[in-house]
C-alpha positions as CSV (number, residue, x, y, z in Angstrom):
1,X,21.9,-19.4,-1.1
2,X,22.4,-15.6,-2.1
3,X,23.7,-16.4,-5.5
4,X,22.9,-14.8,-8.7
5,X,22.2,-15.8,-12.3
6,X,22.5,-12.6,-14.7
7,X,21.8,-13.4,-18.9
8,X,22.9,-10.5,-20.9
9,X,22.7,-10.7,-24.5
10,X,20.8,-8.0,-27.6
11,X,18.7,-11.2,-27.3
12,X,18.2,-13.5,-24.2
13,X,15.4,-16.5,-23.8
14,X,14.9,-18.8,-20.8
15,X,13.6,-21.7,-21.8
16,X,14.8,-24.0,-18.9
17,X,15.1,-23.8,-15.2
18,X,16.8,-21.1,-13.0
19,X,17.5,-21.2,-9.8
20,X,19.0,-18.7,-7.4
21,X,17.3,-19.0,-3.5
22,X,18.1,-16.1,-1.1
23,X,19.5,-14.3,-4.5
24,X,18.2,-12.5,-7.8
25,X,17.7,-14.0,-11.6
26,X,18.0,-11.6,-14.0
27,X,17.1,-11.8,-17.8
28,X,18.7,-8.2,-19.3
29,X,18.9,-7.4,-23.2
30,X,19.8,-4.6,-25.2
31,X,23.1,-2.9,-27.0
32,X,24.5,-2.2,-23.1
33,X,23.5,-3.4,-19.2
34,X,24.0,-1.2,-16.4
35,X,23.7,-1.9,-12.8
36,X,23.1,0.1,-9.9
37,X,22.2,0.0,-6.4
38,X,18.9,0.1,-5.3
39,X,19.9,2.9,-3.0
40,X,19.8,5.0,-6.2
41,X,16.2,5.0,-6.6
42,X,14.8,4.7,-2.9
43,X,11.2,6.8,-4.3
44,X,10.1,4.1,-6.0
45,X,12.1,0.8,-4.6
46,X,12.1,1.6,-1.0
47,X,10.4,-0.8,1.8
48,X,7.2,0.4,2.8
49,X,7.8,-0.1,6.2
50,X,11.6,1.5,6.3
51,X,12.2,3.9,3.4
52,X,15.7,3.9,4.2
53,X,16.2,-0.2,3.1
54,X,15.2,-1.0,-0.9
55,X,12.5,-3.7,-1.3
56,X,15.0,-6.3,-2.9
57,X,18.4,-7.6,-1.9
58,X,20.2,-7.1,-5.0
59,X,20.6,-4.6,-8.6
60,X,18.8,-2.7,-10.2
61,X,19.2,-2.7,-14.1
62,X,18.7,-0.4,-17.1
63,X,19.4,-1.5,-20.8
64,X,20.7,0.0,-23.7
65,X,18.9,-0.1,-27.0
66,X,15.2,-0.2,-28.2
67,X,15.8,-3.9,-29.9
68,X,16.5,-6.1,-26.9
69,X,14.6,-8.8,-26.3
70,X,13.8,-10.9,-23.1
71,X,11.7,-13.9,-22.6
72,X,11.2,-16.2,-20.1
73,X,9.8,-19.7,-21.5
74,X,10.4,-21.6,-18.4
75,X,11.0,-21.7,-15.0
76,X,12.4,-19.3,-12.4
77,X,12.6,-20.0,-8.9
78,X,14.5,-17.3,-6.5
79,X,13.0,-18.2,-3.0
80,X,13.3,-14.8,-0.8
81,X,15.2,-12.7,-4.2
82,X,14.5,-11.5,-7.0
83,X,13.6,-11.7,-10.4
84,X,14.2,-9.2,-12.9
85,X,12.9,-9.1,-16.9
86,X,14.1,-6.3,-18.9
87,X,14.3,-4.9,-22.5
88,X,12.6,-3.1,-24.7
89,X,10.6,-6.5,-25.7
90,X,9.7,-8.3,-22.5
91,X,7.4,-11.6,-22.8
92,X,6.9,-13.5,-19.5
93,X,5.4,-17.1,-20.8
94,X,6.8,-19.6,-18.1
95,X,6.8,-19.4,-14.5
96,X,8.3,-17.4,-11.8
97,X,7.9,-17.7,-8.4
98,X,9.4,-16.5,-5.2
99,X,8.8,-16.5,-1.5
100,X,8.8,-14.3,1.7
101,X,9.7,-15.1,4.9
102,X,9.3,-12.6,7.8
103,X,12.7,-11.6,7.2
104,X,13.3,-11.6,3.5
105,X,10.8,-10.7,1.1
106,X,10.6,-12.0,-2.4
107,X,9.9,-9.6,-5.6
108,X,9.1,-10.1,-9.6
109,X,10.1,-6.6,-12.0
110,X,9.2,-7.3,-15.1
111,X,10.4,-4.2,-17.1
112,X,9.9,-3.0,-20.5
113,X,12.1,-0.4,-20.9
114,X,15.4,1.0,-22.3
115,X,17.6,3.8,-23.6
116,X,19.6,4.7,-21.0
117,X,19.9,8.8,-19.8
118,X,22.8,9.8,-17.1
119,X,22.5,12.2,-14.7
120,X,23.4,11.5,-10.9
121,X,22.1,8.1,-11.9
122,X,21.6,6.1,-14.8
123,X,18.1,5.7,-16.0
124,X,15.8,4.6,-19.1
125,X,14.2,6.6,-21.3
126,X,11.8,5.3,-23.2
127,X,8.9,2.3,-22.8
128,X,8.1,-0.8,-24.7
129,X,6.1,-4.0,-24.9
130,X,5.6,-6.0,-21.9
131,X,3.2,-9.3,-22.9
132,X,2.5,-11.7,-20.2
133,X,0.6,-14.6,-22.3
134,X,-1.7,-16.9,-22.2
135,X,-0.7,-19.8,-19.6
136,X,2.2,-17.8,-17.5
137,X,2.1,-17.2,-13.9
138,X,4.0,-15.4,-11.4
139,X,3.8,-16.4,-7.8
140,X,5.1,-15.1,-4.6
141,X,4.4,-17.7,-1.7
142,X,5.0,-17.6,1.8
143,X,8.0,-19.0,3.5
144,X,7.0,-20.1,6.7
145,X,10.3,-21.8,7.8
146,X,11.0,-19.0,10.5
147,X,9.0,-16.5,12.4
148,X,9.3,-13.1,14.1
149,X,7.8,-11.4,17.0
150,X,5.8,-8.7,16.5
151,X,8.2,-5.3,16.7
152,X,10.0,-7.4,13.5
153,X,8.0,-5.3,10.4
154,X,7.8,-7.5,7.9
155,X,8.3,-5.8,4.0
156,X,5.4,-7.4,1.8
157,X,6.0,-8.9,-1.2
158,X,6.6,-6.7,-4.5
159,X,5.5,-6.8,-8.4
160,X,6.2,-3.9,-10.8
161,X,5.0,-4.5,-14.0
162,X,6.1,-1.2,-16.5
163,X,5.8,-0.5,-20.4
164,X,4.4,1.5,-23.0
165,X,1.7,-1.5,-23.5
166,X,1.2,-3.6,-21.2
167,X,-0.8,-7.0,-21.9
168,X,-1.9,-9.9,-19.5
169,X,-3.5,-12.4,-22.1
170,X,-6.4,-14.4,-21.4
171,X,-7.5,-18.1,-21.3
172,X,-7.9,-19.6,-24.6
173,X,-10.8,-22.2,-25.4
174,X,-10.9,-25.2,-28.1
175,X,-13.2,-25.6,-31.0
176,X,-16.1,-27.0,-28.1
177,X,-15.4,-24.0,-25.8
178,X,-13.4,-25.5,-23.1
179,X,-10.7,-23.8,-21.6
180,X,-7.2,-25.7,-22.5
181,X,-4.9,-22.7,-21.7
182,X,-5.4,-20.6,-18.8
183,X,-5.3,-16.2,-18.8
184,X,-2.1,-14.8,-17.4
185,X,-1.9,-14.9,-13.4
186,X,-0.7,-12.9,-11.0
187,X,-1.0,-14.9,-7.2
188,X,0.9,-12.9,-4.6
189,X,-1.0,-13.0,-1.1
190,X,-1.0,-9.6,0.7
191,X,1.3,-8.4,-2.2
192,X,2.1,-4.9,-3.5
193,X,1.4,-4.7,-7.1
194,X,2.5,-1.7,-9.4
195,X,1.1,-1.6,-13.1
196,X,2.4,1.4,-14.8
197,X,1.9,1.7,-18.5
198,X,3.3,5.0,-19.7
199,X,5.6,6.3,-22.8
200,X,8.3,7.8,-20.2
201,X,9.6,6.0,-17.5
202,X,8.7,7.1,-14.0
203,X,11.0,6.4,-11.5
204,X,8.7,8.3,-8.3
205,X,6.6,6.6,-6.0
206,X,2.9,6.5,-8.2
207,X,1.2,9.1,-5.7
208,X,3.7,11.2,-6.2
209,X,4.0,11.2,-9.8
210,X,2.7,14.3,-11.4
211,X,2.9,13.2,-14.8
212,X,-0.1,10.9,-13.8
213,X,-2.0,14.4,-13.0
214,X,-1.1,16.6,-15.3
215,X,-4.7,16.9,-16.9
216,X,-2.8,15.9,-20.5
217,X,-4.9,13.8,-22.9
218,X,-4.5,10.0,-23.0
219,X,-1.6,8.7,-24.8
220,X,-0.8,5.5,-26.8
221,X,0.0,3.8,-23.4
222,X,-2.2,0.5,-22.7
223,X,-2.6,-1.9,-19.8
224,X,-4.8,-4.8,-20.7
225,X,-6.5,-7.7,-19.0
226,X,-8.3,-10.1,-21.1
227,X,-11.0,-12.9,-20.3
228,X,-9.8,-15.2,-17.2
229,X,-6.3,-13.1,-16.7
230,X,-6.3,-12.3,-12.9
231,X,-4.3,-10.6,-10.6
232,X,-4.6,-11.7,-7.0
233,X,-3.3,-10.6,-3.7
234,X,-5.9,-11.9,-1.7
235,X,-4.9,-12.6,2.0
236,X,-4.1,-16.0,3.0
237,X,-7.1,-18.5,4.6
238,X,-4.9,-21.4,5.2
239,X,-3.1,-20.2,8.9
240,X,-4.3,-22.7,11.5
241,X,-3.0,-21.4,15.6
242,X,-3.8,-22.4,18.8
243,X,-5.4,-20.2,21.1
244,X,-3.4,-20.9,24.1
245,X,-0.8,-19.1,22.0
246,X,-2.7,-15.9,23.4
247,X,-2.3,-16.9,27.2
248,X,1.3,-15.6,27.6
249,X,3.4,-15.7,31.1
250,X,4.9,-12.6,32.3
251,X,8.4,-12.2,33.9
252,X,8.2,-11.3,37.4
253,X,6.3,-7.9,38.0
254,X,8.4,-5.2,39.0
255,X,7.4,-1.8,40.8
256,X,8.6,-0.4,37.2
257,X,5.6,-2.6,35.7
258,X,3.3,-1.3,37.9
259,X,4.2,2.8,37.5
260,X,1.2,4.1,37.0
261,X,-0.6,2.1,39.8
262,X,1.3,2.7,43.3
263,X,-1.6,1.6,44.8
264,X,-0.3,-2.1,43.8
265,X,2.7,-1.9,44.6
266,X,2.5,-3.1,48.5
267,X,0.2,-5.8,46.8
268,X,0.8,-9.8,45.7
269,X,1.5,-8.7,42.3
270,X,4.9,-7.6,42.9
271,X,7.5,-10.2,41.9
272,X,4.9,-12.7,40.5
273,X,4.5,-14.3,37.3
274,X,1.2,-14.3,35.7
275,X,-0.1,-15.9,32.8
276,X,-2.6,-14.0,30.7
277,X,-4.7,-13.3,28.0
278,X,-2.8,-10.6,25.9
279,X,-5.5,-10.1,23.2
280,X,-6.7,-7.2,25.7
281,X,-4.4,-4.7,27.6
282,X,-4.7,-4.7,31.8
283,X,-5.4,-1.8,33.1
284,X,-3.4,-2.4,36.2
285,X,0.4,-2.8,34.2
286,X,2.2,-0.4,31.9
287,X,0.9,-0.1,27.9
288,X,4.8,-0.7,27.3
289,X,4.9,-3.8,29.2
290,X,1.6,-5.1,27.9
291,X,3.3,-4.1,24.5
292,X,6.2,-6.6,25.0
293,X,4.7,-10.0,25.9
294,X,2.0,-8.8,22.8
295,X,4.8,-8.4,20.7
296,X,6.6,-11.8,21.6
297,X,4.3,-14.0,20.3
298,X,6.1,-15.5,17.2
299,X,4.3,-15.3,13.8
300,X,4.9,-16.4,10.5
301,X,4.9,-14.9,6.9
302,X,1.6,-16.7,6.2
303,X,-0.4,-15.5,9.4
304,X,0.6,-11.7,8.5
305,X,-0.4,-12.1,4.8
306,X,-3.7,-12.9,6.0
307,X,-4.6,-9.0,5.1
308,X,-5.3,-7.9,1.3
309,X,-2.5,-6.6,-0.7
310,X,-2.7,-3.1,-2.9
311,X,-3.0,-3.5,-6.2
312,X,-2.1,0.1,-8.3
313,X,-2.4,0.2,-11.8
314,X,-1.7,3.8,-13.4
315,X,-1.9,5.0,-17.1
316,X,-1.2,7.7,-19.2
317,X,-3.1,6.4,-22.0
318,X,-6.1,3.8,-20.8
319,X,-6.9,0.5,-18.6
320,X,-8.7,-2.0,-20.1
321,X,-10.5,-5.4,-18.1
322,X,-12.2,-7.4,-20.3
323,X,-15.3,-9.3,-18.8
324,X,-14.2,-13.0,-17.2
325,X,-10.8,-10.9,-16.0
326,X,-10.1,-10.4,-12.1
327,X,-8.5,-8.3,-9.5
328,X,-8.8,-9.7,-6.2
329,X,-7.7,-8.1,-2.8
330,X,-9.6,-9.1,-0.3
331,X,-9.0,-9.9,3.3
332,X,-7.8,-13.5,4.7
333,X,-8.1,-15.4,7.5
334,X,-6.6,-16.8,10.7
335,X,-8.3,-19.8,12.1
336,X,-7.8,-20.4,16.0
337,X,-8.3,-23.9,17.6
338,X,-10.1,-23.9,20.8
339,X,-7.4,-25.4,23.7
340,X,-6.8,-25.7,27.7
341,X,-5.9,-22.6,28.9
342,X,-4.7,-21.8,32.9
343,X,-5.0,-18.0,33.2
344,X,-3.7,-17.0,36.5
345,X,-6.8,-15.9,39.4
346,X,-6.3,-13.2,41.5
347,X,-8.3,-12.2,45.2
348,X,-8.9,-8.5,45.2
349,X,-9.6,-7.2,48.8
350,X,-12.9,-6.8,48.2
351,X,-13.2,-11.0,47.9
352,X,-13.7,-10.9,44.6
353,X,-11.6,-12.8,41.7
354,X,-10.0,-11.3,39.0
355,X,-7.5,-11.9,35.7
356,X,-4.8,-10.2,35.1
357,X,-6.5,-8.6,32.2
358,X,-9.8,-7.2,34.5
359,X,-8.1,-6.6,37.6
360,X,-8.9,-3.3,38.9
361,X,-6.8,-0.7,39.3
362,X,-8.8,0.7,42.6
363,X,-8.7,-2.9,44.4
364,X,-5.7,-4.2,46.0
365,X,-4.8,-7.5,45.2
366,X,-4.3,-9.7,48.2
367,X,-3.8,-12.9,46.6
368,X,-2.0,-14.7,43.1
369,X,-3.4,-18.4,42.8
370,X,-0.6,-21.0,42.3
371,X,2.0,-19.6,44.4
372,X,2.5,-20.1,48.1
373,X,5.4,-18.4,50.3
374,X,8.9,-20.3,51.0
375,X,10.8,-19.8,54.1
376,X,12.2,-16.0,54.4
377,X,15.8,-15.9,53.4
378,X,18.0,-13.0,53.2
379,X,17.2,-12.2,49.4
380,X,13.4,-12.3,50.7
381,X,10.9,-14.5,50.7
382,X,10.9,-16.5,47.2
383,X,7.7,-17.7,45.4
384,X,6.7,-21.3,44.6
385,X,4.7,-22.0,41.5
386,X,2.1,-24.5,41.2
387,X,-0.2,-25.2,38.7
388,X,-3.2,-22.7,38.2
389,X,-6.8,-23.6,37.2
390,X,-7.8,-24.6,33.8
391,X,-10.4,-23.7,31.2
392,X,-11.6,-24.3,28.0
393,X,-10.9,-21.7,25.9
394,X,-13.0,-21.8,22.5
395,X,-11.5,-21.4,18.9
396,X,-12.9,-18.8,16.5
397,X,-11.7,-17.0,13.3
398,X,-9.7,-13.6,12.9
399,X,-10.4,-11.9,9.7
400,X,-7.8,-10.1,8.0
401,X,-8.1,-6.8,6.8
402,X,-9.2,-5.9,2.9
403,X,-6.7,-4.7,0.7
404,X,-7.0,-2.1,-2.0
405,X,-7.0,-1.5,-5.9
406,X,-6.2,2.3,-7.5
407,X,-7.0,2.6,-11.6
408,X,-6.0,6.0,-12.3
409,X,-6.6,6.9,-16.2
410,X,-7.9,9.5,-19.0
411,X,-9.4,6.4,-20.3
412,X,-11.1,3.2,-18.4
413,X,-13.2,0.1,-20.1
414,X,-13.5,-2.0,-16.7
415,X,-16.0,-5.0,-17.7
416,X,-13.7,-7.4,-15.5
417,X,-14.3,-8.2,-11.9
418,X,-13.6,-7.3,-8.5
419,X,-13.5,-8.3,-5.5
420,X,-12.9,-6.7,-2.4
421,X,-14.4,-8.9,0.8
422,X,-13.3,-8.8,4.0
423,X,-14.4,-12.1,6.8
424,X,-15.3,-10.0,9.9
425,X,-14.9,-13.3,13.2
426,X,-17.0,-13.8,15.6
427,X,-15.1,-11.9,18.6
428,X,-14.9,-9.1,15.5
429,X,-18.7,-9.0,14.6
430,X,-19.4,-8.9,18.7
431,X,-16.8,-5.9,19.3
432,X,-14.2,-7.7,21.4
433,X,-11.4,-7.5,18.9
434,X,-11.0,-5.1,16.2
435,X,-13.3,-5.4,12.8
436,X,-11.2,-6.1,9.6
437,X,-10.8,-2.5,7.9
438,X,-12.7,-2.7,4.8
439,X,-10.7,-2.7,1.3
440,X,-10.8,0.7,-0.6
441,X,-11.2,0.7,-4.3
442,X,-10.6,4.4,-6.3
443,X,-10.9,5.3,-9.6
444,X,-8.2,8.3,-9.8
445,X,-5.2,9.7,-7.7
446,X,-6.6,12.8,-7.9
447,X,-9.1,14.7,-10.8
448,X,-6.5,16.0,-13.0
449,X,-5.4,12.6,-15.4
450,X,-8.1,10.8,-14.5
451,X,-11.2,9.3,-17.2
452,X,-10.4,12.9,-19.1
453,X,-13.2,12.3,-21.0
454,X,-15.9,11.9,-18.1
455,X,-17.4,8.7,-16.3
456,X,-20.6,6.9,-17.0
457,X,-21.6,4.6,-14.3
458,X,-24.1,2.2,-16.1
459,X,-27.6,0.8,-14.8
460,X,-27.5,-2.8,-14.4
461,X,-28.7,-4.8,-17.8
462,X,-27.2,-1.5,-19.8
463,X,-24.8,-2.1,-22.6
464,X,-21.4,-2.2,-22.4
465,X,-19.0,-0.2,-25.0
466,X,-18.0,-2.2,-27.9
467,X,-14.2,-2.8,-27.8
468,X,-12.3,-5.2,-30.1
469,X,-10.7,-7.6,-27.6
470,X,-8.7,-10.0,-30.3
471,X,-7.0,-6.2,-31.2
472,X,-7.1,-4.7,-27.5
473,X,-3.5,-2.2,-28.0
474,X,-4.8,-0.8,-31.1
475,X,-8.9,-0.8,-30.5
476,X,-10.7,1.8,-30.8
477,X,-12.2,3.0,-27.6
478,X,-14.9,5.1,-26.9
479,X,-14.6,8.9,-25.6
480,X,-16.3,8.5,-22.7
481,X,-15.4,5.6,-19.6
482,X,-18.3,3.5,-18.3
483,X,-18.9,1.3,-15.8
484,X,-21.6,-1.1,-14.8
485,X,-23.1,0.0,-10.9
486,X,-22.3,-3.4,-10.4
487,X,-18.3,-3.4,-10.4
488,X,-19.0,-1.6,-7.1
489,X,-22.1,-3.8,-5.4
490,X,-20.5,-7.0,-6.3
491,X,-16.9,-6.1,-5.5
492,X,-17.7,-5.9,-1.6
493,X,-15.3,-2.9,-1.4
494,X,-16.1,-1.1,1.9
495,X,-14.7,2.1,1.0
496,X,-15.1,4.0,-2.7
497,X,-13.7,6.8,-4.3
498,X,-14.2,7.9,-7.8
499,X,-12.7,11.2,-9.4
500,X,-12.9,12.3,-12.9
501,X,-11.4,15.3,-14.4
502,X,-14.4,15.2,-16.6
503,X,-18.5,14.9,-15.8
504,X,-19.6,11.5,-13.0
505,X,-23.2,10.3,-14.2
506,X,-24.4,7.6,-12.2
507,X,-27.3,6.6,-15.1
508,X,-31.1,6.7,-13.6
509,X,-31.0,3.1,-11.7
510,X,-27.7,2.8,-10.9
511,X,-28.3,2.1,-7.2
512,X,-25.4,1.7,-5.8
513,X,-25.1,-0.7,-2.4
514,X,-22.4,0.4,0.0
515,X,-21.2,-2.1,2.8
516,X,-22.2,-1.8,6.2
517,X,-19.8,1.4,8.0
518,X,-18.3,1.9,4.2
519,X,-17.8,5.0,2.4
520,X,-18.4,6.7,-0.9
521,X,-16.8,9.8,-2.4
522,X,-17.4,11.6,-5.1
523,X,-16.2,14.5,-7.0
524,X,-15.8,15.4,-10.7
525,X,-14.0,18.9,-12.1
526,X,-15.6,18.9,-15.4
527,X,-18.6,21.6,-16.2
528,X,-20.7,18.6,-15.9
529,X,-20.1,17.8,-12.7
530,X,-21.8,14.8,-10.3
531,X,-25.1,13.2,-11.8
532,X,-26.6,11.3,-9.5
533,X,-29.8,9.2,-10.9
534,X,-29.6,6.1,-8.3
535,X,-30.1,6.0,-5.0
536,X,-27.2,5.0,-2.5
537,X,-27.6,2.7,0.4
538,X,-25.4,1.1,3.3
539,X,-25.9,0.8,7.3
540,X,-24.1,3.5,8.9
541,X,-22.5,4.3,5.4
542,X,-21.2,8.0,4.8
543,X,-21.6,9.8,1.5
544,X,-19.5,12.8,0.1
């Protein structure tokens, strides 16, 4: 574990089977390799939940030359590492797959550039072709071997795909029409995914990229998707937990526990142990203590990639999804089995019985089921357990929070699909634990850069532009973007936002169905500004 496998050649092809768990494979062509710490470029490799730490455990790389070439034909395994693809000419056709645990994440850079520039650090300077064909797949799993409580962040897995052009092929279909080779995947639960097709290597986070928003015209730059090529962070459905798991026992209370309730502290509660349910804070201990036995509770990888991942895919010339493509980020899911649970009862003074987690903060408790007094000694008197009530606590599901997809472009053809769902549980739907946030989906970092030529947003049944799919990098494309209203309804995106540094018209019949509590936004900086010719629906929606 931790090893490395590095290829360097003008020329390198995998057509075997690599593997380097805990460590990074790396595939690197051109006239000269250079390698540098990730530290060097922390605005575009750092974690995103400690910018100080890189997202891989290993080098970075930059080439040398515009005629390297590097394919992978076969298979790459680097469980918790990295993978690295770079040259000027960058095919992935095999298989490369990784893992994360809650302590190591995995990542796939697939990078299509070279011509190295020094300044304090080396860097590329030009793009090239990156083709992911027909048949390949990338895949970051979850490692599930260890766990983590819950003040452990865990970094999410990581993709960057960059080049001038940038194509995922898609399925290909015999003389009868079945499919015998499937589209270029993509399969990275909860995943952050970075598509940057541009003619100069950025090396800044993409928000912050102002070449992205400089208002310039669209390039030669392409990233395309064909029919049945799919990129998918979707969170994970297959996390199965007891709910006992939820009924936790506490340390013995201290005054220092009880802080902002003297009132309790000549009560039974001090120097007890309690067991109970820490899905919902008591009012009667510290947030900070409630904190700590919620944050014990061991997870895995899998159970916290049970949210949506964020897919961005940024420009400076177009984006293309051909119909039968996909983007997925939708939420996940957490199933929890019903199980015996023995919360502990307490007698208030006013007779009544409480929890733990609905005790009162104006009611002294006079009583803590399961314990009795032992004889006095000199340390004072000492507690017995015994065993508390039981009950049947039922199972239900947790639904994971949506993920989000950014397109951000002078020039969009988006016939593919998305989708965007969220699985709200039923302690969710009925308010006692949180909703799942809805995914976002935007069209735009900003105005400036973005569908430069103005947005249609088509009626359903209206045509779609005519684009020569067999010849997608050198097609033809028409000035204007459209989209049909339903890449929206059917995406189940909960929270929309399109911006155009041209006209928005939303075509007479577009009606456009927002989720229940969702959001749309709106706003175009060209003379023609916002047409609106549909009408807009959603329970408790808001429009801007």
């Amino acid at each position: 574990s931790g090893g490395s496998v590095f290829l360097m050649a003008r020329k390198v092809e995998n057509a075997g089977s690599i593997s380097t768990p805990g460590g990074q494979t790396a595939l690197l062509a051109g006239d000269a390799v250079y390698l540098k710490s990730p530290d060097k470029e922390k605005k575009i490799y750092a974690s995103e939940v400690n910018t100080s730490q890189p997202v891989l455990r290993g080098f970075l790389f930059e080439v040398r030359g515009n005629e390297g070439e590097a394919s992978n034909l076969g298979t790459i395994l680097t469980e918790r590492g990295n993978t690295t693809l770079m040259a000027n000419t960058v095919r992935q056709g095999g298989t490369i797959r990784a893992t994360t645990s809650v302590q190591e994440n995995g990542s796939v850079f697939l990078l299509a550039r070279s011509g190295t520039i020094s300044d304090d650090t080396t860097r590329a300077s030009t793009t090239g072709t990156l083709v992911l064909t027909s048949g390949s797949r990338i895949e970051i799993t979850p490692d599930n071997s260890v766990t983590a409580g819950g003040s452990v962040k865990m970094t999410q897995s990581r993709v960057e795909l960059q080049g001038q052009t940038i194509l995922m092929e898609g399925q290909v279909r015999n003389p009868q029409g079945q499919v015998v080779t499937q589209g270029a995947s993509i399969q990275a639960p909860a995943a952050n995914v970075n598509v940057r097709a541009e003619t100069t290597p950025s090396y800044s986070a993409i928000a912050d990229e102002t070449a992205y928003a400089s208002g310039a015209a669209a390039d030669g730059s392409r990233f395309v998707m064909q029919e049945g090529a799919r990129i998918d962070v979707a969170g994970t459905t297959d996390t199965t937990v007891s709910v006992a798991r939820n009924f936790v026992q506490t340390e013995l209370l201290r005054n220092g526990d009880l802080a902002s309730n003297p009132f309790l502290k000549d009560g039974e509660l001090v120097n007890k142990k309690v067991v109970y349910d820490v899905r919902s804070a008591p009012a009667v201990i510290e947030a900070a203590t409630h904190q700590g036995y919620k944050d014990s509770i061991q997870t895995t990888a899998g159970e916290r990639m049970a949210q949506g991942g964020q897919v961005n895919i940024v420009s400076t010339g177009a984006v293309l999804m051909q119909g039968g493509s996909q983007v997925d980020v939708s939420g996940g899911k957490v199933t929890f089995t019903e199980a015996t649970v023995a919360p502990t009862r307490l007698l208030g003074a006013d007779g009544k019985a409480y929890t733990l987690n609905n005790a009162r903060t104006d009611v002294q408790i006079v009583g803590v089921s399961g314990y009795q007094d032992a004889d006095a000694t000199r340390y004072g008197n000492v507690y017995q357990g015994q065993a508390n009530p039981t009950k049947v606590e039922a199972g239900y599901t947790q639904g994971g929070s949506g993920g989000g997809l950014l397109v951000h472009a002078p020039n969009m053809v988006l016939d593919g699909q998305v989708r965007a769902n969220v699985i709200q549980g039923e302690r969710q739907r009925t308010g006692v634990d949180a909703r799942a946030s809805l995914a976002t989906v935007k069209l735009g970092l900003g105005m400036l850069g973005n569908l430069v030529g103005g947005l249609t947003v088509r009626a359903p049944g209206a045509a779609a532009p005519t684009v020569d799919w067999g010849n997608p990098l050198t097609a033809a494309l028409p000035d204007r973007s459209s989209v049909s209203v339903d890449w929206f309804n059917a995406s189940g995106a909960g929270d929309i936002t399109v911006s155009t540094q041209g006209g928005l018209k939303i075509e007479d019949g577009a009606n456009i169905a927002l989720q229940r509590g969702g959001s749309l936004t709106l706003s175009a900086a060209g003379e023609e500004g916002v047409y609106l010719g549909g009408d807009i629906t959603g329970a408790g929606a808001s429009v801007s």
